[in-house]
ROSE-4610 file (N, C-alpha, C; in Angstrom, 1 decimal, always signed):
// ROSE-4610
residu = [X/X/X/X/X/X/X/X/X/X/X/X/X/X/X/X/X/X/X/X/X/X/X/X/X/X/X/X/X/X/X/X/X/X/X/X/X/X/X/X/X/X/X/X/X/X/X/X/X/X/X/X/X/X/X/X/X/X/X/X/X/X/X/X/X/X/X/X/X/X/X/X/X/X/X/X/X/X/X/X/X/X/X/X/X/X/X/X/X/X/X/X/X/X/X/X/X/X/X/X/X/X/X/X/X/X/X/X/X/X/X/X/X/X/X/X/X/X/X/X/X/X/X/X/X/X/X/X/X/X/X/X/X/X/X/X/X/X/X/X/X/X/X/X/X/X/X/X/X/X/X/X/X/X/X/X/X/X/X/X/X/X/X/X/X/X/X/X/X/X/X/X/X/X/X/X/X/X/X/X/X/X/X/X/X/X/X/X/X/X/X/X/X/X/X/X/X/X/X/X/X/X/X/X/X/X/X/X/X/X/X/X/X/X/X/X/X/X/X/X/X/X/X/X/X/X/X/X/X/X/X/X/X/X/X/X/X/X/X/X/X/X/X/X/X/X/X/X/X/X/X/X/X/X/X/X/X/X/X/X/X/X/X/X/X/X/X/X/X/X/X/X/X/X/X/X/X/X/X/X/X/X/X/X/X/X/X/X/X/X/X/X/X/X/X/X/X/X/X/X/X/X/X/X/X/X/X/X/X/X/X/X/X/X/X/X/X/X/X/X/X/X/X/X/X/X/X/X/X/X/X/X/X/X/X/X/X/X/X/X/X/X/X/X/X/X/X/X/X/X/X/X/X/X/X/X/X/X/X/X/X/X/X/X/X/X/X/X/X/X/X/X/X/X/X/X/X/X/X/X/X/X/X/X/X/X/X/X/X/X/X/X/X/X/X/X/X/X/X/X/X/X/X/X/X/X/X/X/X/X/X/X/X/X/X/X/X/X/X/X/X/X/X/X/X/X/X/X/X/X/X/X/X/X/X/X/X/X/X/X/X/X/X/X/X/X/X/X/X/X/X/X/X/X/X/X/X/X/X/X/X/X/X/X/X/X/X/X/X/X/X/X/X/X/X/X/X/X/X/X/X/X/X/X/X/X/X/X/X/X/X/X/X/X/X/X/X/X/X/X/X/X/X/X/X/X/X/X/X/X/X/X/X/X/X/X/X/X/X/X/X/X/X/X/X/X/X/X]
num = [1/1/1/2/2/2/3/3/3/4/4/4/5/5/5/6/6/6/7/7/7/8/8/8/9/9/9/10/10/10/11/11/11/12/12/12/13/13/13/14/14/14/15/15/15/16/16/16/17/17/17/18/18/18/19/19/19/20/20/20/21/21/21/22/22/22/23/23/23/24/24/24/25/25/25/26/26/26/27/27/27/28/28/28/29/29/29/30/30/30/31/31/31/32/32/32/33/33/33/34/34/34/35/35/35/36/36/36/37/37/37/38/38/38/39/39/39/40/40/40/41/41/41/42/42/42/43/43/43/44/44/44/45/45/45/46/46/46/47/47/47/48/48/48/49/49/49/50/50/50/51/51/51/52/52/52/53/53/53/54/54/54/55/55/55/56/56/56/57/57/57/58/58/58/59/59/59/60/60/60/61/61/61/62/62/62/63/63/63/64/64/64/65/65/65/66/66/66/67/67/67/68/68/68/69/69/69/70/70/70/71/71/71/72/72/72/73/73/73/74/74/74/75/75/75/76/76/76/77/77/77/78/78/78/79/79/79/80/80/80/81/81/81/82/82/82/83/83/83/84/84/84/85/85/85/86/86/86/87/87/87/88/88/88/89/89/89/90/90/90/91/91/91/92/92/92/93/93/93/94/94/94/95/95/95/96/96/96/97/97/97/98/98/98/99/99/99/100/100/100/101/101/101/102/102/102/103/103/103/104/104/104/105/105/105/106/106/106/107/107/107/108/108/108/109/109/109/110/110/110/111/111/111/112/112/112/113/113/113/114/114/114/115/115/115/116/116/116/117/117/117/118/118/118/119/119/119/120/120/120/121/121/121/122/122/122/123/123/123/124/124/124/125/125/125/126/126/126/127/127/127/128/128/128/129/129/129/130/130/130/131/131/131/132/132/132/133/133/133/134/134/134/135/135/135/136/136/136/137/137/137/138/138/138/139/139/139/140/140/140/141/141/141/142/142/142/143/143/143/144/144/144/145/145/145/146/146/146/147/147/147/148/148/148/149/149/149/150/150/150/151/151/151/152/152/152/153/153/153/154/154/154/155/155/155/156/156/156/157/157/157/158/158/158/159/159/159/160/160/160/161/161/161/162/162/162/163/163/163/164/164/164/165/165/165/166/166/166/167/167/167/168/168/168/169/169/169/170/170/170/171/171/171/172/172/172/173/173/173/174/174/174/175/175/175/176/176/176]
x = [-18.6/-18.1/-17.4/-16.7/-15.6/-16.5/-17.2/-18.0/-19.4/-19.2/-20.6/-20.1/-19.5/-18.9/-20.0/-20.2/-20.8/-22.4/-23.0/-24.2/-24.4/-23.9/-23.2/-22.9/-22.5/-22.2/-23.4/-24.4/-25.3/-26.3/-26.4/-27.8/-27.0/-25.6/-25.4/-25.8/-25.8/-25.7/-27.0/-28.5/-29.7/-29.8/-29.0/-29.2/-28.8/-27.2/-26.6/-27.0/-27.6/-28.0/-27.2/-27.9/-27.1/-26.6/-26.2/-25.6/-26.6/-25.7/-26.3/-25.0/-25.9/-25.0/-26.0/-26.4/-27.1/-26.7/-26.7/-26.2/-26.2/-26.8/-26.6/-25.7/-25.3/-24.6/-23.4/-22.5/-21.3/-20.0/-20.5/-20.1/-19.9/-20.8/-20.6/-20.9/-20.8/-20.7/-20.3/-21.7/-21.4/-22.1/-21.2/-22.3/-22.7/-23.2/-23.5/-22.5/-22.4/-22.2/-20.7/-20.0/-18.5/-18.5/-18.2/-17.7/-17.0/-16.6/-16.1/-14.6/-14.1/-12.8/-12.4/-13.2/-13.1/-12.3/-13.1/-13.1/-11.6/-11.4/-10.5/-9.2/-9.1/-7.8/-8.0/-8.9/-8.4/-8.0/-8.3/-7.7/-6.8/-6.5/-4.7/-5.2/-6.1/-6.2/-7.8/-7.7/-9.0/-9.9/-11.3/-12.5/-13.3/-14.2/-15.1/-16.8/-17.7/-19.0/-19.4/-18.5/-19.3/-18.5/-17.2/-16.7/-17.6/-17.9/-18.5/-19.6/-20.6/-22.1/-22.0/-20.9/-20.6/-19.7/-19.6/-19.4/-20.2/-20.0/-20.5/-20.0/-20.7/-20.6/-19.1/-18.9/-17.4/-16.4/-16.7/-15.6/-15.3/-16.8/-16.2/-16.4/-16.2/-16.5/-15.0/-14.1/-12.5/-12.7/-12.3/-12.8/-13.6/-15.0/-15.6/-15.0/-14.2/-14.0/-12.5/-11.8/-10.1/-10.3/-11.1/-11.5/-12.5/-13.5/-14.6/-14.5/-14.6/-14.8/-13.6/-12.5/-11.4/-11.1/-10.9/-10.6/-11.2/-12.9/-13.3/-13.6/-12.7/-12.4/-13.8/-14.8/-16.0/-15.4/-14.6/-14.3/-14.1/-14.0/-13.5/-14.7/-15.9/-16.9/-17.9/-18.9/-19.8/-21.0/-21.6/-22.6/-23.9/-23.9/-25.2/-24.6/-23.3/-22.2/-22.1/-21.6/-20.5/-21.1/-22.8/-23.6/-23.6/-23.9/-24.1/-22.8/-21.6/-20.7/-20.1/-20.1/-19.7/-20.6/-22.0/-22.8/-22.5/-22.3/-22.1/-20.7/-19.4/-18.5/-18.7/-19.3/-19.7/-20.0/-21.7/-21.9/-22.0/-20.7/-20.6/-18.6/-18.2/-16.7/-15.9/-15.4/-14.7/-14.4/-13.1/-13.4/-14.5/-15.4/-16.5/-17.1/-17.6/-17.4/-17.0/-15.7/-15.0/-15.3/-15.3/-15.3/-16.6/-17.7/-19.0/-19.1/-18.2/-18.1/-17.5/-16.5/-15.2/-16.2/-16.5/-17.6/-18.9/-19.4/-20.3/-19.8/-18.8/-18.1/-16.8/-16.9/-16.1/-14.7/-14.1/-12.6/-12.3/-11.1/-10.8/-11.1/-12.0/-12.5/-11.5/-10.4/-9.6/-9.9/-11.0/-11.0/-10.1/-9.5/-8.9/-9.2/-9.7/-10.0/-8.8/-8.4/-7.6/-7.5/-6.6/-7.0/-7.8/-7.5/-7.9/-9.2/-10.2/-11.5/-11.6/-11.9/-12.2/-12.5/-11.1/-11.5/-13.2/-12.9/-13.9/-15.3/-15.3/-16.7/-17.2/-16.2/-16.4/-17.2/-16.2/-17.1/-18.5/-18.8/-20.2/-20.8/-20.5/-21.4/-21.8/-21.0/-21.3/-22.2/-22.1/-22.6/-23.9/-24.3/-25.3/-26.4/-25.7/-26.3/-25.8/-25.3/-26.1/-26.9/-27.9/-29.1/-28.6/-28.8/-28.9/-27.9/-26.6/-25.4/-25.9/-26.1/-26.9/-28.1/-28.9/-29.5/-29.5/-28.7/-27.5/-26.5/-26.3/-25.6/-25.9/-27.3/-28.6/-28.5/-28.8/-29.4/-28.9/-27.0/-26.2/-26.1/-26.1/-26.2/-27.0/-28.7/-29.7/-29.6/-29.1/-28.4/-27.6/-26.5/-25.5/-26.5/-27.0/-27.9/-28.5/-29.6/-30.6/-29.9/-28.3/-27.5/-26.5/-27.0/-26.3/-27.4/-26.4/-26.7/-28.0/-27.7/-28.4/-29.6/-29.9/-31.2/-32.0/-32.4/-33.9/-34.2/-32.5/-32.9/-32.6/-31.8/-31.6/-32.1/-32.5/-33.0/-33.8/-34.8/-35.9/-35.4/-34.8/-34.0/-32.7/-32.1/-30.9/-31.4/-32.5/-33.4/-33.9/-34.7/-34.9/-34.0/-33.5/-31.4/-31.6/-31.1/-30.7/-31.7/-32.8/-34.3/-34.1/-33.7/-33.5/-32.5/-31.1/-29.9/-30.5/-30.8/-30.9/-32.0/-32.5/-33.9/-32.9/-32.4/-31.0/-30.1/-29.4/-28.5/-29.1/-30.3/-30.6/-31.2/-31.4/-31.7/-30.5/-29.2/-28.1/-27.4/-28.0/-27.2/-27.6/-28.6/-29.2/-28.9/-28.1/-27.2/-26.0/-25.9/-24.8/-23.6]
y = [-88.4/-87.1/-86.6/-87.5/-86.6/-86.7/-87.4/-87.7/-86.7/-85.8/-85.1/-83.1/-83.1/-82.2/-81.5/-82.6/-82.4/-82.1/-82.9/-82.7/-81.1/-80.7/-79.8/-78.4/-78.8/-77.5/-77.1/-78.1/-78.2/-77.3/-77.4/-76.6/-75.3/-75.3/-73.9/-73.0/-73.6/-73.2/-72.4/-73.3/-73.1/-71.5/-71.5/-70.6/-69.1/-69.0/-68.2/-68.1/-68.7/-68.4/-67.9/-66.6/-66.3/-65.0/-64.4/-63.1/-62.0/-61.6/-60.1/-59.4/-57.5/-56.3/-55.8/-56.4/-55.4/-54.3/-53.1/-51.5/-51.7/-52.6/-52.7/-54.0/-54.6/-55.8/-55.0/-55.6/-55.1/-55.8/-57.3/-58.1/-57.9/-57.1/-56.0/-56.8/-56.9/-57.6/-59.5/-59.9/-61.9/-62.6/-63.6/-64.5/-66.2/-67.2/-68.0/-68.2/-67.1/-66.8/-66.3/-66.3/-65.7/-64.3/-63.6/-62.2/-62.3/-60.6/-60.2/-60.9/-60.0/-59.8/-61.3/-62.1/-63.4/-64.2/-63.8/-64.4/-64.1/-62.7/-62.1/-62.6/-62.9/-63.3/-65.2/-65.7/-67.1/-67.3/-66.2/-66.2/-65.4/-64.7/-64.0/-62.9/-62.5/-61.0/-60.6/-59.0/-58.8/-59.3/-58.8/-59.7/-58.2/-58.3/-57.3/-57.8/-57.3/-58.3/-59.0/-58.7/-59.8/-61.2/-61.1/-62.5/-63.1/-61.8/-62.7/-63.0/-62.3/-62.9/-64.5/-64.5/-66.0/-67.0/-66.8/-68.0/-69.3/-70.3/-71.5/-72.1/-73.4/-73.7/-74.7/-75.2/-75.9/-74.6/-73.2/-72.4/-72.1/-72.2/-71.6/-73.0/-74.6/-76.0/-75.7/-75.8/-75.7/-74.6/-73.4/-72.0/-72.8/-72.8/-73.4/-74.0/-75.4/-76.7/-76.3/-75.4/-74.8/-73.7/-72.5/-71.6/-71.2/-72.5/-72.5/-73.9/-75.0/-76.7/-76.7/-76.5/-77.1/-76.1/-74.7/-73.5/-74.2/-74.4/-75.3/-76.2/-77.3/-78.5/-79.4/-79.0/-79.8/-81.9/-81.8/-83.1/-84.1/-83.3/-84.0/-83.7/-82.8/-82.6/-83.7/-83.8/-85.4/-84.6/-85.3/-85.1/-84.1/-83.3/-82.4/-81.4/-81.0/-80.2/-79.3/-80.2/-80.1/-79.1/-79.5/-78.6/-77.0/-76.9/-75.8/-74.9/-75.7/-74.6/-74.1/-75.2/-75.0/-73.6/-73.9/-72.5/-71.2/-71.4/-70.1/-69.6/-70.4/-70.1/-69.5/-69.7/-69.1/-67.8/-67.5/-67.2/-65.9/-66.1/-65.0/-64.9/-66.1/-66.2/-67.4/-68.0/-69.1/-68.7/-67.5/-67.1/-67.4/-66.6/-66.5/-67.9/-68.6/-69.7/-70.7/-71.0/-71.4/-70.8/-69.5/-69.0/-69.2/-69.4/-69.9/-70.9/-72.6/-73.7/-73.2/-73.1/-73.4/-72.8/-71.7/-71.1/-72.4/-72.8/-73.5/-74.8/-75.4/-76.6/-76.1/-74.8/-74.5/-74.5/-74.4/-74.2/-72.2/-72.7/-70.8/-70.2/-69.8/-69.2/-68.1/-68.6/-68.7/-68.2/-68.6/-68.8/-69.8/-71.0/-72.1/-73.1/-74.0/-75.3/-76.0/-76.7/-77.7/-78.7/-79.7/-80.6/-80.7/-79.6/-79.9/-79.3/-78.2/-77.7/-79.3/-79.9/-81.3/-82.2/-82.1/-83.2/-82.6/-81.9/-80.1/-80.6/-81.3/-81.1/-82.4/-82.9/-85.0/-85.2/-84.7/-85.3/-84.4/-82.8/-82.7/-82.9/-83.6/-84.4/-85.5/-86.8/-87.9/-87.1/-86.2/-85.7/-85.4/-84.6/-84.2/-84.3/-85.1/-85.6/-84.9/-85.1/-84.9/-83.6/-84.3/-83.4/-82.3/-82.0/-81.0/-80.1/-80.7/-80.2/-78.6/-79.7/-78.9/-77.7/-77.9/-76.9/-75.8/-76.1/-74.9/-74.5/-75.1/-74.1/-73.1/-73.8/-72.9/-71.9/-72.1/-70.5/-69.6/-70.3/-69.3/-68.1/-68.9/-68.2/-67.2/-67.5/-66.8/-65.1/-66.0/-64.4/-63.6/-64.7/-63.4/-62.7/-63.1/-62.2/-61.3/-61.3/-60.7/-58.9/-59.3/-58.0/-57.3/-57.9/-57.1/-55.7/-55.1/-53.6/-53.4/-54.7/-55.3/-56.1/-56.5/-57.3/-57.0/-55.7/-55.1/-55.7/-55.3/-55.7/-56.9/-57.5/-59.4/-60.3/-59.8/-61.0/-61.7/-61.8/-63.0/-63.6/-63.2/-64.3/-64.9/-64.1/-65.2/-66.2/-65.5/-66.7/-67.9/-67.6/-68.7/-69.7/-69.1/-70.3/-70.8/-70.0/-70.8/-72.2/-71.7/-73.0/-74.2/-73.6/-74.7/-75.6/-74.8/-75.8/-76.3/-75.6/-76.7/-78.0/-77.9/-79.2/-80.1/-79.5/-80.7/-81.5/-80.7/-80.6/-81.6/-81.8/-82.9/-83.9/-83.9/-84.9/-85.6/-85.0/-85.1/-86.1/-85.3/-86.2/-87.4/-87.5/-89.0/-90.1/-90.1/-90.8/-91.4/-92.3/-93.6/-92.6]
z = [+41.4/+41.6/+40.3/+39.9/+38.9/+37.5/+37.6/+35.9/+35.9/+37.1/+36.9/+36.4/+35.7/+35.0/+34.1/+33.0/+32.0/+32.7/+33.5/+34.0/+34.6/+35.3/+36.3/+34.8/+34.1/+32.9/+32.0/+31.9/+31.8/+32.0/+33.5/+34.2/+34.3/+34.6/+34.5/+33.3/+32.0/+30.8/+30.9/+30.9/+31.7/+31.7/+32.7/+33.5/+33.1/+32.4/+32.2/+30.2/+29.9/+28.2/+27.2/+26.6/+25.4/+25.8/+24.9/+24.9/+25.9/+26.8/+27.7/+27.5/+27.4/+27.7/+28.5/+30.0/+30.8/+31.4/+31.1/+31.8/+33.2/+34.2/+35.8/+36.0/+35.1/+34.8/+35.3/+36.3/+36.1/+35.8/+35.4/+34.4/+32.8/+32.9/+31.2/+30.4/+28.8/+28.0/+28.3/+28.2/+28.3/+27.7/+27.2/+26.1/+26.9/+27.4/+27.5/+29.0/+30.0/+31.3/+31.5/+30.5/+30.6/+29.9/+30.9/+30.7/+29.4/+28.9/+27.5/+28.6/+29.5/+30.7/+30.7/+31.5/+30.9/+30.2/+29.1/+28.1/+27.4/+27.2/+26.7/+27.5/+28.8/+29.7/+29.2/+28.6/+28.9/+27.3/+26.3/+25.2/+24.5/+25.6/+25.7/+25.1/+24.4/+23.3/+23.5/+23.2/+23.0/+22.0/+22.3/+21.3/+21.4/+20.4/+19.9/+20.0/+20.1/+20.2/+19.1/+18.0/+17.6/+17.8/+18.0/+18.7/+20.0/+20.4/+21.9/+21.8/+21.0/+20.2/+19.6/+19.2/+18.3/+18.5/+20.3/+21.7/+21.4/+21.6/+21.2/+22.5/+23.2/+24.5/+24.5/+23.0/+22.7/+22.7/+22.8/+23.1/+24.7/+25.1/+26.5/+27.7/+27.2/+27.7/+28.8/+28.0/+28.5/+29.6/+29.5/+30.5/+31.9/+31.5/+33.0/+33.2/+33.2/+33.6/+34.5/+33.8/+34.6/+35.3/+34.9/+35.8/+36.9/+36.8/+37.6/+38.1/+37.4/+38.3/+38.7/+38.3/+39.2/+40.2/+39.7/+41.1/+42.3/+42.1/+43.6/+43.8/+43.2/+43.4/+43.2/+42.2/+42.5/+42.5/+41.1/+41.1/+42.4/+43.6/+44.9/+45.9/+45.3/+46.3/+45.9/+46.7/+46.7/+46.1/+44.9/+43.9/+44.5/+43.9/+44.7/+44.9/+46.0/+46.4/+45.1/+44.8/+43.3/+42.5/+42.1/+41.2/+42.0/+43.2/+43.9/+43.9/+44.2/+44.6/+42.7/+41.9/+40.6/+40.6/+40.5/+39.8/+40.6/+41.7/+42.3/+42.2/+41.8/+41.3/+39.6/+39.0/+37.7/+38.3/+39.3/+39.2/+39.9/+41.1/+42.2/+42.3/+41.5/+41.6/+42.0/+42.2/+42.6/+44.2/+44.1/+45.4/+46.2/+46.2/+47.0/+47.2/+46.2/+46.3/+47.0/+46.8/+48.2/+49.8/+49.7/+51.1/+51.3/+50.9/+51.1/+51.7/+51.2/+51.2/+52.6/+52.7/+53.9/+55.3/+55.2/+56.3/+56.4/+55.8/+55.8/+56.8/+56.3/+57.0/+58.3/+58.4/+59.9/+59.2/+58.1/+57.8/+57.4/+57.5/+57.7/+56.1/+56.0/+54.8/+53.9/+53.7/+52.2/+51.3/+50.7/+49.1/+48.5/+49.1/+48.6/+49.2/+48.3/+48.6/+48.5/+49.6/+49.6/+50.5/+51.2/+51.7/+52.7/+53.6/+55.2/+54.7/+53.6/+53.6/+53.3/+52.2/+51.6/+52.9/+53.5/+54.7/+55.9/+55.4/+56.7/+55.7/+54.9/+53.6/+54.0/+54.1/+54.1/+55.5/+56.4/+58.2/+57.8/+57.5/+57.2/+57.2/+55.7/+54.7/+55.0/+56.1/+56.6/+58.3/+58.5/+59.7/+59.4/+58.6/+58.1/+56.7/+55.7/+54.9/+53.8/+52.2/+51.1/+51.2/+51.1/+51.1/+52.2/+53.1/+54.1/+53.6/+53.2/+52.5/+51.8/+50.7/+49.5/+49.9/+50.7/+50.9/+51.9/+53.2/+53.7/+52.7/+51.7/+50.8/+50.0/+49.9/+48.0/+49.7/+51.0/+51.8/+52.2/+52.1/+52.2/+51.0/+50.1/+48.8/+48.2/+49.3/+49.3/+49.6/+50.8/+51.8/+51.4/+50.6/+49.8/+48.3/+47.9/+47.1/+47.7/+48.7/+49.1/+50.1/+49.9/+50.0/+49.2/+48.3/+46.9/+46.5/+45.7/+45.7/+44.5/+43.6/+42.6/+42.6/+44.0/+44.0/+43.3/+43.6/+43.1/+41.4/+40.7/+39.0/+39.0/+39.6/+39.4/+40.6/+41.8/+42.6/+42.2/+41.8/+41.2/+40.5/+39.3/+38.5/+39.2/+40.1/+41.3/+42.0/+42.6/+43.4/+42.7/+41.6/+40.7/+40.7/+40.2/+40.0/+40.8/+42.1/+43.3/+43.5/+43.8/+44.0/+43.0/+41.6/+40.3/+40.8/+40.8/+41.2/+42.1/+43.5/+44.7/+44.2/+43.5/+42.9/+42.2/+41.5/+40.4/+41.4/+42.4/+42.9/+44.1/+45.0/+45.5/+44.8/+43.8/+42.5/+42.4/+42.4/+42.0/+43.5/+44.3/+46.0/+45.9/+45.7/+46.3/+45.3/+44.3/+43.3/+44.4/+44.2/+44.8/+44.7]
């Protein structure tokens, strides 16, 4: 669990690439999946594009790992978990995120993970498997896409993701 960080930052990378300023984006300005807003709050001062053009993944390694892996606790979720809720914390919020997880496993949907969700993840997860985990998660996720106001210009590429992660992400379960 705790050593799948680097694996897990990885596929997100994948996914979220290089520099976008898409006009239906309402993320605005992002280079390698971190907003300008972001970006700008984890480094105390404003940036200009060309700072954010010339992001490098050793600038924004630290950022994911305090603002996205630990906000939802992946280090304490069981392999496979971990990939799913990490990306959709990149990729929909940490909040949401969480409240995705906690709803999924019957805890009061927060937006914080803490002991009693973890414990709510574990009986699940021995209830239902890994695997099943993971892909009631990729369809909750489905769902929260498929009603956003934005589908039309981003669903296919959200969907995409989702299917990718969930393929890594039970690649990832079935590891000891």
């Amino acid at each position: 669990m705790k050593a799948n960080f680097e694996a897990c930052l990885t596929e997100v990378l994948k996914h979220e690439g290089g520099f976008v300023n898409h006009p239906k984006d309402p993320g605005g300005m992002t280079n390698l999946g971190v907003t300008k807003t972001t970006y700008e709050d984890w480094i105390g001062h404003a940036v200009n594009e060309k700072i954010m053009r010339s992001l490098t993944v050793s600038h924004v390694r630290a950022l994911y790992r305090a603002k996205y892996w630990e906000m939802v606790k992946c280090d304490d979720l069981p392999q496979g978990l971990d990939m799913c809720v990490f990306d959709f914390a990149v990729n929909a919020g940490p909040n949401r995120a969480a409240r995705y997880l906690q709803k999924m496993v019957g805890a009061e949907p927060d937006g914080v993970i803490g002991p009693k969700t973890l414990s709510l993840v574990m009986q699940y997860v021995r209830g239902h498997g890994r695997d099943y985990a993971v892909m009631h998660y990729q369809d909750m996720r489905r769902d929260y896409y498929k009603l956003l106001k934005t589908f039309t210009t981003f669903g296919k590429g959200w969907l995409n993701r989702v299917r990718d992660v969930e393929r890594v992400a039970v690649a990832m379960s079935k590891r000891p």
